[in-house]
N, C-alpha and C positions, 0 to 999 in steps of 0.2 A: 483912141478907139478901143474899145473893150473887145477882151480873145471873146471867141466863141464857147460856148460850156460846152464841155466834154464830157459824154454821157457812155458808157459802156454798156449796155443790156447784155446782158450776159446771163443765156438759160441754157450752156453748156452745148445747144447743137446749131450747125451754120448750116442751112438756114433752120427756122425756129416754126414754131407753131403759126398758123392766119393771124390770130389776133395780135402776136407779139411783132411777127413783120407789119404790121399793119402800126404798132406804136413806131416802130426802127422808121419806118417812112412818113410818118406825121412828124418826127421830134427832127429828123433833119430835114422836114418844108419847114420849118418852124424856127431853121437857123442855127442848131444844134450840131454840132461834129459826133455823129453817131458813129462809137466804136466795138466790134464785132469778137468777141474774145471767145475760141471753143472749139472743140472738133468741126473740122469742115467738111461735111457730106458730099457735097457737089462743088463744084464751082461757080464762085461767086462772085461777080464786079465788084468791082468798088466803085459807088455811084455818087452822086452830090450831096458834101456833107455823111456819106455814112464809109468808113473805112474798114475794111475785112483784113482779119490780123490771128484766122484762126489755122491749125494746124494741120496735116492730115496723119489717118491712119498708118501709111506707111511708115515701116521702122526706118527706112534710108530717110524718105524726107521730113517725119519727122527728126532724125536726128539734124540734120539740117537746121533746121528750123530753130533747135534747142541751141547748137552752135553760135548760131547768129546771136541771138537776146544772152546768152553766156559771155561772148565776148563784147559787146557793145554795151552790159552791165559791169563786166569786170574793168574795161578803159575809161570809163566815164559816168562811172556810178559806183564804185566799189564799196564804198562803207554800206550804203544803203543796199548789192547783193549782201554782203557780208550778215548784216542784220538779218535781210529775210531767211538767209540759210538758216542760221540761227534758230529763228521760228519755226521751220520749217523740222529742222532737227528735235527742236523740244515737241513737236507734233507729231512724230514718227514719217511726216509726208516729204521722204528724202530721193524718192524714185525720179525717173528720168523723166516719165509721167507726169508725176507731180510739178518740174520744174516747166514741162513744154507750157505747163497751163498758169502759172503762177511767174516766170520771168515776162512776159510779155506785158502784164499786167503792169509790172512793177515799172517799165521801160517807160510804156507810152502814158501812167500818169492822168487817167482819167479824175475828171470832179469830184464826180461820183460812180459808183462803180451799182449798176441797181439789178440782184438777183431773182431771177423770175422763178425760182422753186425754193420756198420756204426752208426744203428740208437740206437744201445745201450752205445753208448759211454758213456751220462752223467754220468750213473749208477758206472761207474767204473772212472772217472777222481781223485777219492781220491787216487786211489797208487801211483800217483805220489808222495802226501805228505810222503810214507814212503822210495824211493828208490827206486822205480818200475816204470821201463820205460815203456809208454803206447805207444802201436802201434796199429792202424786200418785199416783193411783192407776196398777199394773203390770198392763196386760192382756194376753193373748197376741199379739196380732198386733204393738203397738207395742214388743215387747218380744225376742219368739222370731226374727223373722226381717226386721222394715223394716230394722234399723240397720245389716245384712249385706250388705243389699240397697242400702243409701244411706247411702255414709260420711258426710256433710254429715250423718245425722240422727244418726248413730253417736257424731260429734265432738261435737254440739248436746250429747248426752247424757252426753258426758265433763267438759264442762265446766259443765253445769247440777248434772247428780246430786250431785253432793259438796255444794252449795249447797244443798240442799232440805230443807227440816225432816224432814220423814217422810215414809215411802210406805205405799202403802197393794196388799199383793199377791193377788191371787186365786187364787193357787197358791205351795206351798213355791217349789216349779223357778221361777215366775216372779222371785221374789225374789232367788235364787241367781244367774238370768242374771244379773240388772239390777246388781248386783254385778260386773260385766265391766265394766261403764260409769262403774262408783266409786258406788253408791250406800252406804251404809255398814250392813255388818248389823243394828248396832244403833236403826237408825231403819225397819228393813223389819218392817211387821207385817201379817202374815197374818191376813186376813177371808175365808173364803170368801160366794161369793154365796148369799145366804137366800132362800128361797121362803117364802111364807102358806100353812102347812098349819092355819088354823085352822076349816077344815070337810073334814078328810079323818082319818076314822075308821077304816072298813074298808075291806078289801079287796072287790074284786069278784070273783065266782065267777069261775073260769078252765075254760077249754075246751081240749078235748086237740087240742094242733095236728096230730097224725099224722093226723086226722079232717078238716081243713082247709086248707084254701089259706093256705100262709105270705105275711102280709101286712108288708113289710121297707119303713119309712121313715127317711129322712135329711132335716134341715133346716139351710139355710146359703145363702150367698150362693156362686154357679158361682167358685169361686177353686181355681188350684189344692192352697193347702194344705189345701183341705177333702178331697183325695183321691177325687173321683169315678171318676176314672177306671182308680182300683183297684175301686171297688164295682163298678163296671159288669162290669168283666172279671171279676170273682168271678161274677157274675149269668150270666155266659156258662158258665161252668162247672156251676152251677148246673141251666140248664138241659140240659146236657148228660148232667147224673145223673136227668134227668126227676123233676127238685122242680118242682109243684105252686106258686109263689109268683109275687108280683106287687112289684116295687121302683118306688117315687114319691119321688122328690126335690124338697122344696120349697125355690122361688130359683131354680129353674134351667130357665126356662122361656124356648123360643127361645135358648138355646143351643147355636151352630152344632156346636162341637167335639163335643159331647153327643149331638146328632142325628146325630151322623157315626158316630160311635162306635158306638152301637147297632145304625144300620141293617149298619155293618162287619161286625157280633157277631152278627148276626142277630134281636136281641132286642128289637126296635121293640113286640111286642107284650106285652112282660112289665115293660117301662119308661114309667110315664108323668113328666115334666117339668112339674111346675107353677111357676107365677108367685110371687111373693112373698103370702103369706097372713098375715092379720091373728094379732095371738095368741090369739084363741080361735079362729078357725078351725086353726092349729096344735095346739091341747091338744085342739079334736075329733079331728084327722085321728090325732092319737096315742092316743086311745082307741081309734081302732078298729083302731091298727096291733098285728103280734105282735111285731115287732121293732123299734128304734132301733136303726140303724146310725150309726158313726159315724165312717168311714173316715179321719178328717183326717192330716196329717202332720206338721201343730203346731198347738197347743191351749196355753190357759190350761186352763183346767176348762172344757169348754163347757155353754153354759148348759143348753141342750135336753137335753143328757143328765139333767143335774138332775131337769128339767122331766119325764120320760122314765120317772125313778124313783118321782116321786112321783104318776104318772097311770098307775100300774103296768102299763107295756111293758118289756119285759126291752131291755137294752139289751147290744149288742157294738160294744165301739169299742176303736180302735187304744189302743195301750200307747204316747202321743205326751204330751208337756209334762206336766200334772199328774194326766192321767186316770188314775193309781194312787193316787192322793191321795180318790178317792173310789169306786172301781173295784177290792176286793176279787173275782180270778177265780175263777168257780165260785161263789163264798160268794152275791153282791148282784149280780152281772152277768158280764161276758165281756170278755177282752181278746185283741188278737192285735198281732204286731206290725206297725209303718206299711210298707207301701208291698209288700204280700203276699196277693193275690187270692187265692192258691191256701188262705191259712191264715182268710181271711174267709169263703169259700166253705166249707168243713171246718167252722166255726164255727159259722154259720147251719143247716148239717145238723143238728149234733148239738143246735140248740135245736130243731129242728123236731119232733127224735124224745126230747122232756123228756118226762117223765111228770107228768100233772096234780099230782102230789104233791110234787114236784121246783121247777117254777116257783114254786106257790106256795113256795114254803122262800125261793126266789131272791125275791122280790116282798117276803113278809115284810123281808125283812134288806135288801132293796134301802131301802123307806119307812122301815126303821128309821136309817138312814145319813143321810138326807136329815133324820131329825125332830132328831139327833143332832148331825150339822153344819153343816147348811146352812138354816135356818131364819135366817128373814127378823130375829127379835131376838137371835139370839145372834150375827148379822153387825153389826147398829147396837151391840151390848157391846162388841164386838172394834174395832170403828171408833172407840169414847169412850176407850177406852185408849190408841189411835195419839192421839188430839186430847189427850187430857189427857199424853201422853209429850212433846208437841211442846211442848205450855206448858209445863209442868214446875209445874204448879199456878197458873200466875199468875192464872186466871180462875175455875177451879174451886174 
């Protein structure tokens, strides 16, 4: 009988972002021993096939914690601590810190060890030295524009990528960048991020917006590649053709620049700036929006567009990093290109005045795309392939 493959996901916080708990629970139905290495936020079960082995804040228990994996390394693994000390010493990362997050690792011996934030790679390229296949996941931000903006992480990446078992990319265009950095095509495999559409059936009836207030939502954190300050100035314009609409950007609450801007535009009363919201406060506010905008100026695939399709709001976003990869124009949504008020503003017109029989077409073919490619198990498929290509069978 064949062990189970032992997968680590490992993005540093217990628990992790939607999409990443959404792989952690697809890769253990799928038979995998999912293991949890990282600061522990909250308390966590440990549920079937996924086992939680992260630390807490606290200095007593973390020290605890450190105790255990020091001596159950030191009785019954000593050369192999001895080595990593080693490393760890030739790294400068000799802190107590250092070892709560790196002895556990070493103890429990995952397959592969696969880091969901590019720009932590260095940190972790010692497992290879024991057997441990390192995979990294390519996401927009660590990929499209940090290494441009910071040669130190740009160099990091020339000299790690060539080393790294496999990656794992959430866009064609991401993998193509990260190919500047030397990562090697043949090790780049494309997963997009999967959603749980296992209770979405039909559609909801749709309302003719020419009939109502255009309701236009954006969600993101105030950056500027998210491009607000092309939405906004579309929204000037907007108002200028006397539309009827109302634009809420969620993450972007008390931001100064933001505040300025409007009241500059005159538009304080057709913009409201909210705080960061929970994700189901997110999938309400996008029920009841008519539009997802999605102005950014680099993108992996962002996720809320996903999210956007499959809670059928018509979605317009920039033609940026891989939003064509799931953004058929006209056909499932709308695209225009980055950094272009004038052709966002045109855009949002011409959904206002869709004909009930029109959106619905776009909404069908929109959930159709989403049930097609982005589903939550045919992302942990595409993930077992990149783990079984890094092993090359040895465990499977």
């Amino acid at each position: 009988m064949q062990r189970p493959l032992k997968i680590a996901v490992y993005s540093g916080e217990i628990p992790s972002t939607t999409f990443i708990e959404r792989l952690i629970a697809e890769l253990a139905k799928s038979g995998c021993h999912v293991l949890l290495f990282g600061r522990l936020n909250k308390k966590v079960k440990d549920l079937n096939n996924i086992t939680v082995l992260g630390f807490r804040s606290n200095t007593f228990l973390k020290g605890l914690f450190l105790l255990r994996y020091t001596i159950l390394l030191s009785l019954f693994r000593y050369h192999e601590k001895k080595q990593l000390d080693s490393i760890l010493k030739k790294t400068a990362k000799t802190t107590r810190h250092d070892k709560v997050k790196y002895y556990p690792v070493l103890w429990h011996k995952p397959h592969v060890f696969h880091v969901q934030w590019a720009k932590g790679i260095h940190e972790w390229m010692w497992v290879k030295q024991f057997g441990i296949k390192l995979v990294v996941s390519l996401r927009g931000a660590h990929i499209n524009y940090s290494p441009i903006a910071d040669p130190l992480l740009a160099e990091m990446y020339r000299e790690t990528f060539p080393k790294v078992d496999g990656f794992h990319a959430v866009s064609k265009a991401i993998g193509i960048e990260a190919q500047n950095y030397g990562a090697q095509a043949h090790n780049i495999f494309v997963a997009y991020s999967g959603l749980n559409l296992a209770q979405k059936n039909t559609l909801n009836p749709v309302k003719n917006l020419c009939s109502s207030k255009l309701h236009i939502l954006s969600v993101g954190r105030p950056h500027w590649k998210k491009g607000y300050t092309y939405a906004l100035d579309a929204c000037k314009l907007l108002k200028d053709k006397g539309l009827n609409f109302s634009y809420t950007i969620v993450g972007a609450a008390n931001t100064i620049e933001y505040q300025y801007h409007c009241k500059d535009l005159g538009i304080q009363d057709c913009v409201t700036l909210l705080s960061k919201q929970t994700f189901s406060e997110v999938q309400a506010l996008m029920k009841q929006a008519n539009v997802l905008l999605l102005p950014s100026v680099e993108e992996g695939i962002a996720n809320v567009v996903l999210e956007a399709m499959a809670q059928e709001t018509l979605v317009v976003s920039t033609n940026c990093g891989g939003m064509n990869e799931v953004i058929t124009h006209g056909k499932n949504g709308f695209l225009v290109p980055i950094r272009d008020s004038n052709a966002i503003a045109k855009q949002l017109l011409n959904v206002y005045d869709l004909k009930p029989v029109k959106q619905q077409q776009i909404k069908i073919a929109a959930l159709k795309t989403i049930k097609e490619q982005h589903q939550s198990t045919s992302m942990a498929s595409e993930m077992l392939k990149l783990y079984k290509h890094v092993l090359k069978n040895e465990v499977i």
